[in-house]
C-alpha positions in Angstrom: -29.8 19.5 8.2 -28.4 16.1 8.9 -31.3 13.7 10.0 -29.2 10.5 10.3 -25.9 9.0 11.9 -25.0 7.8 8.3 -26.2 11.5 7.0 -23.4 12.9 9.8 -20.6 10.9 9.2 -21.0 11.5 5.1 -20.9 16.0 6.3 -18.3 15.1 8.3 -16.0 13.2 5.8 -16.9 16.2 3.5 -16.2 18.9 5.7 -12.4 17.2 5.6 -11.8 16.8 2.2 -9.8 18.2 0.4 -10.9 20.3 -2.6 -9.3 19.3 -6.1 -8.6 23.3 -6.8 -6.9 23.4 -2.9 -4.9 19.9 -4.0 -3.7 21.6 -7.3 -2.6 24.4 -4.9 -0.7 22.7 -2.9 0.9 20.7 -5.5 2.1 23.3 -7.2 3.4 25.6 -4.1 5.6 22.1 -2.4 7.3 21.7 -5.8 7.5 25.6 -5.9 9.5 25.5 -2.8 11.4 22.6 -3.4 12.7 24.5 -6.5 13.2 27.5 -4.5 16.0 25.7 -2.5 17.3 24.0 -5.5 18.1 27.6 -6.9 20.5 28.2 -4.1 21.4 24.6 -2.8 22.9 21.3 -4.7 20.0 19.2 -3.6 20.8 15.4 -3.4 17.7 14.4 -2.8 13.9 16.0 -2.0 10.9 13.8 -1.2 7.5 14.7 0.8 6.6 13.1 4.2 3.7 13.3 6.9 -0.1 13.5 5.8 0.6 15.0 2.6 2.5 12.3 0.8 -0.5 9.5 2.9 -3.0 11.6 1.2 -4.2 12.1 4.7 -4.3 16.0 4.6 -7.6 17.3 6.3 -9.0 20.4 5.6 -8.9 23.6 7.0 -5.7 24.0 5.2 -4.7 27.2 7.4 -3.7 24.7 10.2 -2.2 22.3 7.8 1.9 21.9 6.7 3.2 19.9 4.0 6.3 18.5 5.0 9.3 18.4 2.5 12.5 16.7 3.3 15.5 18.5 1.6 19.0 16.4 1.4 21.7 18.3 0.4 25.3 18.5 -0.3 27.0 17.5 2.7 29.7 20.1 2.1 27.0 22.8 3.4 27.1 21.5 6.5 31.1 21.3 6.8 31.4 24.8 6.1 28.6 26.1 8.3 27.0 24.8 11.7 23.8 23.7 11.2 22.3 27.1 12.9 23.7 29.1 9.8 22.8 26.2 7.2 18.7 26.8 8.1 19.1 30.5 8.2 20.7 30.5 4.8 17.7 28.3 3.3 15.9 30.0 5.3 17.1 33.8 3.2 16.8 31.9 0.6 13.1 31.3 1.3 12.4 34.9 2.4 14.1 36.2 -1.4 11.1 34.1 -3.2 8.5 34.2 -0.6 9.2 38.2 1.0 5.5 38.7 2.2 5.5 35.4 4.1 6.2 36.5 8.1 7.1 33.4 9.9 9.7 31.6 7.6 12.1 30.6 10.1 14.4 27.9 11.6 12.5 25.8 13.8 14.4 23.0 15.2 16.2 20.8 12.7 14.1 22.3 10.0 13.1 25.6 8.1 9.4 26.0 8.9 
C-alpha cells in the first residue's frame, strides 16, 4: 500500500510503463505490418509517428496505436481515388491479418 506522495507517483509511473516483453511485441508487429504493405505496394518511404516513435507510449496497450506513416508510389493514387487506394491496403491487411475485425479505412488512413 502506498504510504507516501513520493511512494504514489513511483506506482503511478509504473503502472504506465511499458514492459520490455510488450516493447519487443510491438516492435516486431509495426515492422510486421510495414512489411505486409511492402508485399503488395512499392513503398517510397515508411517511418513511425505519435507516442510510439517519442517513446511516450503508456500502458494499457489495448487503448494504445502505433502510428506508421506509409509513402508510396504515387502511381497508386493516379490509377485509383484515394477511397479504393485504403481499401486495397486495407485487403491487403485483412490477407495477413484475417482474424483482426476492425481493419478498415478510417479517414486518410488504414486503421
Amino acid at each position: 500500500m502506498v504510504t507516501t506522495i513520493s511512494e504514489g507517483f513511483r506506482q503511478f509511473r509504473t503502472n504506465l510503463e511499458i514492459t520490455s516483453l510488450q516493447e519487443s511485441t510491438t516492435s516486431s508487429r509495426q515492422q510486421n505490418v510495414r512489411d505486409t504493405v511492402a508485399e503488395d505496394f512499392e513503398v517510397l518511404e515508411s517511418f513511425l509517428t505519435g507516442s510510439y516513435r517519442r517513446n511516450t507510449m503508456i500502458a494499457p496497450l489495448t487503448t494504445a496505436d502505433i502510428d506508421v506513416f506509409i509513402v508510396l508510389d504515387p502511381k497508386y493514387y493516379t490509377d485509383q481515388s484515394q477511397h479504393a487506394l485504403l481499401s486495397s491496403v486495407m485487403t491487403t491487411l485483412k490477407k495477413r491479418y484475417p482474424k483482426t475485425p476492425k481493419i478498415k479505412p478510417d479517414g486518410q488512413a488504414v486503421t
